[in-house]
C-alpha positions in Angstrom: 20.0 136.0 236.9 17.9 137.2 234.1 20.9 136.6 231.9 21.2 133.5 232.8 17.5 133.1 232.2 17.8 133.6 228.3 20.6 131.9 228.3 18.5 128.8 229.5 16.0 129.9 227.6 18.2 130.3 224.1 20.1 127.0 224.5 17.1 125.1 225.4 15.3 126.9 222.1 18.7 125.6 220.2 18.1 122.1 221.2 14.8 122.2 219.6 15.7 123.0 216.6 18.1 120.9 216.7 15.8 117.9 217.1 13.8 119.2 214.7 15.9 119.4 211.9 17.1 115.7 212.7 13.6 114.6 212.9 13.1 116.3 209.5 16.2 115.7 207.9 15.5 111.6 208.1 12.2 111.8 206.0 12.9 111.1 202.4 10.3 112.3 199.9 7.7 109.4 198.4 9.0 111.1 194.8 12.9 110.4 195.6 14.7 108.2 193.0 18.5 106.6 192.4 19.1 105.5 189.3 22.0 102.8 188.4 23.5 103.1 185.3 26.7 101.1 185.1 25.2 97.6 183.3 23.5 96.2 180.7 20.5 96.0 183.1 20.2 100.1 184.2 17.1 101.0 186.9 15.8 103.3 189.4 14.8 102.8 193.0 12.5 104.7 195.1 12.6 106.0 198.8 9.7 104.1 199.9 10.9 100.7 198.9 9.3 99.4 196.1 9.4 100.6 192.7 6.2 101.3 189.8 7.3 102.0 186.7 4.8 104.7 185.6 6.3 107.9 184.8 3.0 109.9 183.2 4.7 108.9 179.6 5.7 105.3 179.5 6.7 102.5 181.9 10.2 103.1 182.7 13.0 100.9 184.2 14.8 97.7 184.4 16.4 98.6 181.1 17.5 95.7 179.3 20.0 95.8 176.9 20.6 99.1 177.8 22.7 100.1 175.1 19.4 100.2 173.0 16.3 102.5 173.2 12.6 101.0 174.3 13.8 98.1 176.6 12.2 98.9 179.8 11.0 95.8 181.3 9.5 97.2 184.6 5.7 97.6 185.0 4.9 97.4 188.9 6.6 95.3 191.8 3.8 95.0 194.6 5.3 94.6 198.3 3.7 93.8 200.8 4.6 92.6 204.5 2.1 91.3 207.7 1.9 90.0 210.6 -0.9 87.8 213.2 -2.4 89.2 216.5 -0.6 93.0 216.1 -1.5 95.0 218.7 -0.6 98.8 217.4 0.4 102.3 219.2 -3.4 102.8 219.8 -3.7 99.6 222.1 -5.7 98.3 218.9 -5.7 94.6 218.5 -5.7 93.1 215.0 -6.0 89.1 214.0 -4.0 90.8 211.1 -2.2 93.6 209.9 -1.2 94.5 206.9 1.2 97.1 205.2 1.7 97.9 200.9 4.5 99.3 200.0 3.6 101.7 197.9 4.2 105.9 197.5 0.3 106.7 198.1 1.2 105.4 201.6 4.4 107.3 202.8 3.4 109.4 206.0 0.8 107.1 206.9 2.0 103.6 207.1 5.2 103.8 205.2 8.1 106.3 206.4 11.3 106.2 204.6 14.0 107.5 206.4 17.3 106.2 203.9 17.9 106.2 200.1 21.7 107.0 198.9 23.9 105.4 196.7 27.7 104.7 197.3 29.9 104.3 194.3 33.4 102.7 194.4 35.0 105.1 192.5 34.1 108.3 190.9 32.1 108.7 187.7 34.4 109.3 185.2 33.5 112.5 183.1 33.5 112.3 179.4 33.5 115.3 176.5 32.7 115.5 173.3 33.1 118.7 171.4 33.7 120.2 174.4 29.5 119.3 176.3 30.3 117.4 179.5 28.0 114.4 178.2 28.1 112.7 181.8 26.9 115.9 183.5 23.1 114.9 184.0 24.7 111.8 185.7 26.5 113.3 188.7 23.8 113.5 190.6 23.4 109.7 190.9 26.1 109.4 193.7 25.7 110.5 197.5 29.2 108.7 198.6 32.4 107.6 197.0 33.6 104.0 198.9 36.9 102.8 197.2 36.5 99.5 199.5 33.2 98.1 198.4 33.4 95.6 196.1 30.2 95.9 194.1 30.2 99.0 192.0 27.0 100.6 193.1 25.0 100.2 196.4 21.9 101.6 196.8 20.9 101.4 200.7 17.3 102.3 201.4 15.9 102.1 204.7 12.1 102.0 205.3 9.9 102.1 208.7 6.4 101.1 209.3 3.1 101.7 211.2 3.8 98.0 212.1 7.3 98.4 213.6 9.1 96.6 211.4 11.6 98.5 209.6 12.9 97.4 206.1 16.5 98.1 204.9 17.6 96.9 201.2 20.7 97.3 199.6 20.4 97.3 195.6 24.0 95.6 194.6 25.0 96.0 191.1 28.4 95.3 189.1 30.1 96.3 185.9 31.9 93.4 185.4 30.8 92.0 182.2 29.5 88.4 183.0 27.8 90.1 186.0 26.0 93.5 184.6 22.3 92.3 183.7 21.3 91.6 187.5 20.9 93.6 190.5 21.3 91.2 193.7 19.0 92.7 196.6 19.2 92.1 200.5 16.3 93.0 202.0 16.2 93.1 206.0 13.4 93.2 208.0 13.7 94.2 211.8 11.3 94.8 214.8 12.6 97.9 215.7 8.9 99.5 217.0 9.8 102.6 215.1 6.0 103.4 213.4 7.6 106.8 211.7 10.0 109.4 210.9 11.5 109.9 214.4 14.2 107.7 216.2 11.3 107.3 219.2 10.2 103.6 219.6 7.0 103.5 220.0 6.2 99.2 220.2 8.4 97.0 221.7 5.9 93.9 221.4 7.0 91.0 219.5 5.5 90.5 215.3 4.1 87.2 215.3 4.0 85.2 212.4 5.3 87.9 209.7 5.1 87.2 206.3 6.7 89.1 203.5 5.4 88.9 200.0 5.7 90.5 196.4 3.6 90.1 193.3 5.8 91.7 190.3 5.0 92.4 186.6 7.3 92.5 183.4 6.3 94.2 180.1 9.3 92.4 178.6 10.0 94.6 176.6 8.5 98.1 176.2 9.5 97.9 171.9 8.2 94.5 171.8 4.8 95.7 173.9 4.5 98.4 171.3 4.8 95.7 168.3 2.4 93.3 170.3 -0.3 95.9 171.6 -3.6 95.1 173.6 -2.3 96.2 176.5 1.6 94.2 176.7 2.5 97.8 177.8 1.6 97.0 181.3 2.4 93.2 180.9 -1.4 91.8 179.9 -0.1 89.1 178.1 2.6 87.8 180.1 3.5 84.4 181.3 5.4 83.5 184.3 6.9 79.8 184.9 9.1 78.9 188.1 11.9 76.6 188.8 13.5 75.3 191.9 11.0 72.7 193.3 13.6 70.2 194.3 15.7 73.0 195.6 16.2 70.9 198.9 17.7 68.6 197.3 20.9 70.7 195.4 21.4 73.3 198.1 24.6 72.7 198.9 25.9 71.7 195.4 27.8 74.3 193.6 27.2 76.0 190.2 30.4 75.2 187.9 31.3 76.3 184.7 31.4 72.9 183.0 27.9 73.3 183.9 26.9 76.6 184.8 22.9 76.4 183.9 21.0 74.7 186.5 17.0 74.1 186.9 16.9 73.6 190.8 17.6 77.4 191.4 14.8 78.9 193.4 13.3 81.9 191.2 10.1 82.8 188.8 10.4 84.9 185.3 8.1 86.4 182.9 8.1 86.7 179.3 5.8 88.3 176.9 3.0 85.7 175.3 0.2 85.8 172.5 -2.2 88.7 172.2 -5.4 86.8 170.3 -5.9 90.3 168.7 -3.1 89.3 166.6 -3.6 86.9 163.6 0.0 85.8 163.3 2.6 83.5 166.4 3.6 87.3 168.4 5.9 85.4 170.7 9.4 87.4 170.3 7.0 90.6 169.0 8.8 90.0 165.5 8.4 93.6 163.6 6.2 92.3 160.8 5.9 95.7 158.8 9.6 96.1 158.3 12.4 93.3 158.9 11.1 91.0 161.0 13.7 91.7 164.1 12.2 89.8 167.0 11.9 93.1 170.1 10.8 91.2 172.4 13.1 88.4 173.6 13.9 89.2 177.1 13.3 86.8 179.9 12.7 88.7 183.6 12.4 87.7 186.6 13.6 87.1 190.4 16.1 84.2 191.9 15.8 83.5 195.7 19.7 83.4 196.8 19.2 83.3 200.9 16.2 82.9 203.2 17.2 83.2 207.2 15.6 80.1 208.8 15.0 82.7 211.9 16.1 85.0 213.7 18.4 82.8 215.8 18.8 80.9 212.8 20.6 82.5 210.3 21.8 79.6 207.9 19.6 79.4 204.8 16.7 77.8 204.4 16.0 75.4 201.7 12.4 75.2 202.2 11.9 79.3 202.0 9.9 80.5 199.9 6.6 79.8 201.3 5.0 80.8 198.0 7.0 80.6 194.4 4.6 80.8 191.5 2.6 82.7 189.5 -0.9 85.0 190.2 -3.3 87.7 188.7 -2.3 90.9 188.5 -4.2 93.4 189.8 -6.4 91.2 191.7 -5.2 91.6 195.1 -6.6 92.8 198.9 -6.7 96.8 198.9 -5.1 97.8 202.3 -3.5 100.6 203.5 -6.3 102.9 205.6 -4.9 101.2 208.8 -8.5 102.1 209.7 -10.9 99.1 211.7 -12.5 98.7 208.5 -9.6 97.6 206.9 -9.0 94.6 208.9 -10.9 92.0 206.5 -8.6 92.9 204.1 -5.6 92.7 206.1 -7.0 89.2 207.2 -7.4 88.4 202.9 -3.4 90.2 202.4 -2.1 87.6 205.1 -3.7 84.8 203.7 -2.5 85.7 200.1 0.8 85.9 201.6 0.4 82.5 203.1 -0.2 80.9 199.6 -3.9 81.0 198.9 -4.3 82.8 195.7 -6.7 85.5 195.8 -10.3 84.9 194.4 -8.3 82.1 193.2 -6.5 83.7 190.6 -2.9 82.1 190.9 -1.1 79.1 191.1 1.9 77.6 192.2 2.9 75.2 188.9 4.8 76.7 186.1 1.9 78.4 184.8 3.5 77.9 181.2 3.7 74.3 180.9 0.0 74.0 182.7 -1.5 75.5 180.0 1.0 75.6 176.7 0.5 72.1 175.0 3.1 73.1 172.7 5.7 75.6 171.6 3.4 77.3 169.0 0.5 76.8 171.2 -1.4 80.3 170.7 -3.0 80.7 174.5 -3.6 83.7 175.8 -1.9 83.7 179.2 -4.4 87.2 180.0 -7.7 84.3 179.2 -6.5 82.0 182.4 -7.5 84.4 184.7 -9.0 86.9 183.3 -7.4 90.0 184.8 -6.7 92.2 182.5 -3.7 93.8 184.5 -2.0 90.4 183.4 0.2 87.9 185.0 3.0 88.3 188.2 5.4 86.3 189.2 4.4 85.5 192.8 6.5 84.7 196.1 6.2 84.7 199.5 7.9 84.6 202.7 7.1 83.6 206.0 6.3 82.9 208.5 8.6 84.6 211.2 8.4 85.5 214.9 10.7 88.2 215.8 11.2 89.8 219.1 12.0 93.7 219.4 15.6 94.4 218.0 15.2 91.2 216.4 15.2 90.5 212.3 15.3 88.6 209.8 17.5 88.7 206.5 16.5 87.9 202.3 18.5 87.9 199.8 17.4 88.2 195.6 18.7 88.3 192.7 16.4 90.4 189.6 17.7 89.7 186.5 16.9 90.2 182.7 18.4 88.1 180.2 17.6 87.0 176.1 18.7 86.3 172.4 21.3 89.2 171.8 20.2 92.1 169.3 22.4 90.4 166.2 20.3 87.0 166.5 16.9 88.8 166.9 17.6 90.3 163.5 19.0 87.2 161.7 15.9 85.1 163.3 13.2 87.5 162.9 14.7 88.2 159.1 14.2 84.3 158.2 10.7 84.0 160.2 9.6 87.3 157.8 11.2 85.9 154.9 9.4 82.3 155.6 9.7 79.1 153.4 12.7 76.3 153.4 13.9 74.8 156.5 15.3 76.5 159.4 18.1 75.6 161.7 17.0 75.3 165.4 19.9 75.9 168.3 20.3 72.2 168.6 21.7 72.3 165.3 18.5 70.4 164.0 15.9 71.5 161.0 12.4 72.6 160.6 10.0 73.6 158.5 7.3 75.2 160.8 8.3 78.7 160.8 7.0 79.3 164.3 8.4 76.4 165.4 12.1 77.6 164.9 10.9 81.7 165.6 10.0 80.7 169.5 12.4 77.8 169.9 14.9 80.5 169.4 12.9 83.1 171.9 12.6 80.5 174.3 16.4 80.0 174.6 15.7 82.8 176.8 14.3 80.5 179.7 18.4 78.5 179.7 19.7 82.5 179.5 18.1 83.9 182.8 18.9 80.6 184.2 22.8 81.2 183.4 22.0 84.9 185.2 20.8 83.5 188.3 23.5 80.9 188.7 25.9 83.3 188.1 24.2 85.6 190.4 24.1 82.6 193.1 27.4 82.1 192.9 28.6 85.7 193.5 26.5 85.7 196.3 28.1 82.1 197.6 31.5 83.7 197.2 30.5 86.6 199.5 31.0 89.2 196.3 34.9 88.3 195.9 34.6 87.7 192.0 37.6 88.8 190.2 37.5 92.2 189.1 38.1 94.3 185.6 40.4 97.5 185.7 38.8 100.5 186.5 38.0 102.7 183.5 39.8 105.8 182.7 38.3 108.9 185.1 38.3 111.5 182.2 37.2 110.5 177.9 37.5 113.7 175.5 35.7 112.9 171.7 36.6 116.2 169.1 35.3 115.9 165.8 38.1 117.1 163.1 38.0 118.5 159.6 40.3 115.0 158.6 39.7 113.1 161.6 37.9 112.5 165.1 40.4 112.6 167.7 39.8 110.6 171.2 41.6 111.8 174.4 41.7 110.0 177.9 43.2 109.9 181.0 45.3 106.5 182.7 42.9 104.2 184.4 43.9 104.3 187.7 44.6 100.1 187.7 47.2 101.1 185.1 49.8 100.4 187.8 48.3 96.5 188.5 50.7 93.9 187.1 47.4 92.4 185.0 46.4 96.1 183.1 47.1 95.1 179.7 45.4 98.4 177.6 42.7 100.2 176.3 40.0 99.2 173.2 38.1 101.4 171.2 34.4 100.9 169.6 32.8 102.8 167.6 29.0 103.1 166.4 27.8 104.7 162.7 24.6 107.0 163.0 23.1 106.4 166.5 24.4 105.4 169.8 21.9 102.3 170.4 23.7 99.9 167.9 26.0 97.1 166.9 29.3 98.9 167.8 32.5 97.8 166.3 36.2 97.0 168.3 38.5 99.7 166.0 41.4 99.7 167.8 43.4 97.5 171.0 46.0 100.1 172.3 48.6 99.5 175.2 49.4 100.2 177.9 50.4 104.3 179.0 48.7 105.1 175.4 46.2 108.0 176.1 45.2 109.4 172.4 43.8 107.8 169.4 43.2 109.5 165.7 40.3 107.9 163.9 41.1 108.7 160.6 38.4 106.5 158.8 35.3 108.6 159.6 33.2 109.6 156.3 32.2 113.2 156.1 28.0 113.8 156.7 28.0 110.4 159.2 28.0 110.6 163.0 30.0 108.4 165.1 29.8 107.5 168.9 32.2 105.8 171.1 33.4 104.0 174.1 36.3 103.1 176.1 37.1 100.4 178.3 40.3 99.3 179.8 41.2 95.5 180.1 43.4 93.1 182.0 44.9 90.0 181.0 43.1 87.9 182.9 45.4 86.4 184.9 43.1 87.6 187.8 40.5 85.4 186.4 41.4 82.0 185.6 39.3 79.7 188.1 36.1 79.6 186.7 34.6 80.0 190.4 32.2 83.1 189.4 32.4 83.3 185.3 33.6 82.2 182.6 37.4 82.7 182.6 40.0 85.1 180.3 40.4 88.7 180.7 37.8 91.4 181.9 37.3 94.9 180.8 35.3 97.8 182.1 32.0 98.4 181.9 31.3 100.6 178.6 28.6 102.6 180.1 31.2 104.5 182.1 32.7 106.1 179.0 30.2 105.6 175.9 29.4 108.7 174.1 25.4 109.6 174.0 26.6 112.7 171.4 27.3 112.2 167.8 31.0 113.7 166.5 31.5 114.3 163.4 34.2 114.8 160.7 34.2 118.6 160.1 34.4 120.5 156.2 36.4 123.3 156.4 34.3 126.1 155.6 32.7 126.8 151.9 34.5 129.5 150.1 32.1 131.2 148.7 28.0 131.5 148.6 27.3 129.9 145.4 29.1 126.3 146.6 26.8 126.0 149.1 24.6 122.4 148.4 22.2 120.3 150.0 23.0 116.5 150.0 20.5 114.5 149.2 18.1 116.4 146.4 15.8 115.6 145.7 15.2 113.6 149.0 13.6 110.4 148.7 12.2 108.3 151.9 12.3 105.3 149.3 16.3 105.5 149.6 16.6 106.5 153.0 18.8 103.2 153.9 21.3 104.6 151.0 21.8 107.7 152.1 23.2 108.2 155.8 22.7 105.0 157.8 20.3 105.1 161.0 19.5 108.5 160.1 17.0 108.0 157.9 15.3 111.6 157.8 18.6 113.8 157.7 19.2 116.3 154.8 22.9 118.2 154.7 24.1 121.8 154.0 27.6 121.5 152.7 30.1 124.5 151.8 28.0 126.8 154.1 30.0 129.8 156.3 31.3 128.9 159.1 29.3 130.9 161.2 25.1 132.0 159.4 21.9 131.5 160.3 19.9 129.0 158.1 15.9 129.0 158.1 13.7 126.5 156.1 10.7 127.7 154.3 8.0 125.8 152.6 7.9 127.0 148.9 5.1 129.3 149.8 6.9 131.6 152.3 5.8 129.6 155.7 9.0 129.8 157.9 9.5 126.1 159.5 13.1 126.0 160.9 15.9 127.9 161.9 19.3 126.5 162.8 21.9 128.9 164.0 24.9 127.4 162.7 28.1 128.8 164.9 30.8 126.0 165.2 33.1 127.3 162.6 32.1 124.4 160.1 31.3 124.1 156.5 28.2 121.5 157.1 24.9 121.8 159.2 22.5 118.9 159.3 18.9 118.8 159.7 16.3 115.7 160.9 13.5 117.2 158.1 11.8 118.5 161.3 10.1 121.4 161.9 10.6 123.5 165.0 7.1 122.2 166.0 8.5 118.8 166.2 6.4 117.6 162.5 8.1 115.7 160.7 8.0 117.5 157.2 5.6 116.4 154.6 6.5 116.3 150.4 7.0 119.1 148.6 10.0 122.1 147.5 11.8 123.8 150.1 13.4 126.8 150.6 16.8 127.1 152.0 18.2 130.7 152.9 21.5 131.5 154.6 22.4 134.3 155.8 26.3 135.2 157.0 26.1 136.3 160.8 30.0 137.1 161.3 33.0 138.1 158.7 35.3 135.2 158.1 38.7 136.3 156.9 41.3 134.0 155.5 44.1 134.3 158.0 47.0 133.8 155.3 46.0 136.3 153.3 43.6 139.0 155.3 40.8 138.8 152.4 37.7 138.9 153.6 35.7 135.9 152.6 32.2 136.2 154.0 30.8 139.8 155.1 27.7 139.8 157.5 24.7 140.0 156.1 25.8 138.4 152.9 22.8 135.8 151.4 22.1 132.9 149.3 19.1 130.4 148.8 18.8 126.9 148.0 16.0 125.0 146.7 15.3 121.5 147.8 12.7 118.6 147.3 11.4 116.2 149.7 9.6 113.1 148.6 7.6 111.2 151.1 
């Protein structure tokens, strides 16, 4: 008996732990993050729903074009959902109750419970000189799901203190006339869970739930910078809105002989005026340098499907309640779930029921309200005054559900814009000013501006071509045609007369529509125009690159590509053949072609001296501050003095090589100032000529260089 006692005892001890580690192991952290990184348009996504892009540093996410540095587009996306007459697990009544979705609220009236990501294949693993490039990245997949159709899915379940428990799935594709937009299906279900456990606790019906978001675009984080006065968190950003007569097109279809259409339902942003600035800012032209516009991204959300109700689920045309634009941070605080809070719960409802708080929004295209023309300076931050800026504003709602009962959204976020080549030939010609200027119509002017923002505001026709491309992936449930998958291993090795590329078969090789592999190619950094150098064939799986100048760094990608004989309706895109998306293989580490090793001490040079920041674009191109060591040992330690003795830098140069480059900083992270520099080398290994067993270099052996820098 008393056996049997702790045996009793033991199990019934086991079964609590067991239910405690299931109770634990369903909270996600507030901090938790997946990033997508497969698209021109790259992001993160946090556990409890909603995303601000503060990280401490910068505002970071919704990275558009991602192949270049400084496009975040993110600032904050306010969520919010509430409902009439809520009585909660207290017995508490409420005329209304209110929930934000934000991380200072997890474990009181947010508790997420879900964030993975599923991938449809594995990330494919890339080398170059040997670093696994692609290993910080492995950590962005939970599951591999071969039969999914979008590349990525982010699932992200959320409960709250009101019941109603939020699951989104973040949908994003490679495929090239698809990879700027994420589509999002948000779900929203009375389940009566108000926390981390699988107890429900309400099993009341939500009456008269509304769903809302107020979201802000910097568009873009380099063009904020150029703009200033406070673009960073989107202060001087306009939002306009289509889609008024959406009734009327619902059932029409999006074609290619005319795939951009006004009556989608959706709001964007772009950047606007700062009236600190003395000079048209609109496309953040870089007016100390070329000109290049930064700043001509469009952002914004598409509504693709609105459940009529519960028992309704067809779409419905006359969702959302709200579509326009309002104040930034001028909104109801909630989130105490305190008594006291409830006058602000009752303001959050009424927000979310169209009536702008303190006034401070509006549901016209805010733009064309108060722009009387295209070089109209107005500040959009002097409308309203707020100086967080403008967001894009829409609403949902209302909706009765009954417990187990929900309701289903569907959005498209997208970022589209003038590509990087025409925001350097406009923003060149703006700079330049004087003659006449050719406008996308093919017409002329002579008003600068005038042809500088006409071009920006091309933009508005861009996101439009997004969203109806989004709509119709979303009409065709997701079945779009698909490119080839891209080859699961990419190996770059710099060479003393060449840079060799190595890869593995893309795993669509054996579809009857593979038709190869192309090569590009970047000079100096990764986040530039990179060139097509070679189309290869099918079963090919090596490449020489035997053009490669010696001192310049080159970074690649791969992508394999079909015919396009899987794509030839024009349902979803534009037709012809499709390729993989070149984020799965591009290099983010420069290769280089190698010099054999010096011969001896006194060949040793530095390439350019004297330096001169006046010829930087001469020298090595996008590197603009680097300074060579040629005809060094292949193995010594170099350190940089100033000509007075003050040690600066030390590079330990070990890969065999007879060159070593340095960014003229010092290890403090300055960049170094004018003056003569000393460089000293010193042999850390012998090198012996293998032919003839001489020793070439002995350890310890020295030499110095002198060197000028002119800033």
């Amino acid at each position: 008996m008393k056996f049997m006692k702790y045996n009793i005892y033991f199990c019934s001890l086991f079964l609590i732990l067991i239910g405690i580690q299931s109770i634990v192991s369903a909270q996600v952290p507030s901090s938790e993050k997946r990033y997508v990184r497969i698209g021109t348009l790259q992001s993160h996504f946090s556990a409890y729903g909603s995303e601000r892009a503060w990280n401490n540093v910068y505002y970071e996410g919704l990275i558009w074009p991602a192949n270049y540095n400084q496009q975040d587009n993110a600032v904050i996306k306010r969520y919010w959902v509430a409902a009439q007459d809520f009585v909660d697990e207290k017995n508490e009544q409420w005329e209304a109750y209110g929930i934000y979705f934000a991380a200072d609220y997890v474990e009181q009236s947010l508790f997420p419970v879900e964030l993975k990501q599923t991938a449809k294949f594995k990330l494919p693993v890339i080398y170059v000189d040997g670093n696994n490039v692609s290993a910080p990245y492995e950590g962005d997949i939970d599951d591999i799901n071969p039969e999914q159709i979008p590349d990525r899915i982010i699932t992200n379940v959320v409960n709250t203190s009101m019941g109603l428990t939020m699951t989104r799935r973040i949908l994003a594709f490679s495929q090239q006339y698809h990879d700027n937009y994420y589509i999002k299906e948000f779900i929203f279900t009375n389940t009566g869970n108000i926390d981390f456990d699988d107890d429900i606790e309400l099993t009341a019906p939500l009456k008269g739930v509304r769903i809302g978001q107020g979201v802000r675009y910097s568009v873009c984080r380099e063009g904020a910078y150029n703009i200033g006065d406070g673009q960073s968190w989107g202060k001087h950003s306009w939002v306009t809105k289509r889609g008024e007569n959406y009734p009327d097109h619902a059932n029409e279809l999006i074609t290619e002989q005319n795939p951009i259409v006004d009556w989608i339902r959706c709001g964007f942003s772009w950047a606007g005026q700062s009236a600190k600035n003395s000079y048209d800012n609109i496309g953040a032209p870089k007016i100390t340098t070329t000109g290049r516009l930064t700043a001509p991204q469009h952002a914004g959300i598409g509504v693709l499907h609105v459940d009529k109700s519960a028992a309704d689920l067809t779409d419905d045309p006359f969702q959302p309640a709200v579509l326009g634009w309002h104040a930034g941070d001028t909104y109801p605080k909630v989130g105490n779930l305190q008594k006291t809070d409830e006058a602000n719960m009752i303001r959050l409802y009424n927000m979310l029921s169209g009536t702008p708080y303190y006034g401070l929004g509006g549901t016209d295209r805010m733009d064309e309200t108060y722009l009387s023309s295209i070089t109209d300076r107005v500040e959009p931050f002097a409308i309203h005054n707020d100086g967080g800026g403008t967001n894009v504003w829409i609403c949902y709602g209302p909706f009765d559900l009954e417990h187990g009962e929900s309701i289903r959204i569907v959005e498209v976020e997208a970022i589209n814009g003038l590509n990087r080549q025409l925001c350097e030939s406009v923003g060149k010609q703006w700079l330049e000013s004087g003659g006449s200027y050719i406008l996308p119509d093919g017409s002329t002017t002579s008003n600068r501006d005038e042809f500088k923002n006409t071009w920006v505001y091309t933009g508005k026709d861009s996101i439009m071509l997004s969203f109806g491309r989004a709509k119709r992936n979303f009409d065709l449930d997701y079945q779009i045609p698909q490119p080839p998958l891209p080859p699961p291993l990419f190996n770059v090795q710099s060479g003393g007369d060449r840079i060799s590329l190595f890869w593995s078969v893309s795993e669509s090789e054996g579809n009857g529509d593979f038709a190869g592999y192309k090569i590009f190619r970047a000079v100096g950094k990764p986040d530039t125009t990179y060139e097509e150098i070679a189309t290869l064939t099918s079963g090919v799986t090596q490449y020489d690159d035997e053009t490669p100048v010696r001192g310049f760094s080159y970074y690649y990608y791969l992508v394999a590509f079909n015919d396009g004989s899987n794509n030839t309706t024009g349902e979803a895109n534009p037709t012809g053949l499709l390729h993989s998306g070149r984020f799965y293989t591009q290099t983010t580490e420069p290769a280089y072609l190698r010099r054999k090793p010096g011969t001896a001490l006194d060949s040793i040079r530095v390439v350019p001296n004297p330096y001169n920041i006046r010829a930087k674009d001469f020298l090595y191109p996008n590197e603009p501050d680097k300074i060579t060591f040629l005809e060094i040992p292949p193995q010594c330690l170099i350190k940089i003095f100033t000509e007075r003795g003050d040690l600066i830098h030390e590079i330990d140069h070990t890969d065999g090589s007879g060159d070593e480059s340095w960014n003229s900083v010092t290890s403090s992270r300055q960049v170094v100032v004018s003056g003569v520099y000393i460089a000293y080398f010193e042999v850390t290994q012998n090198y012996v000529n293998k032919e003839t067993g001489d020793i070439i270099y002995k350890k310890g052996q020295t030499a110095i260089r002198k060197f000028v820098i002119i800033r």
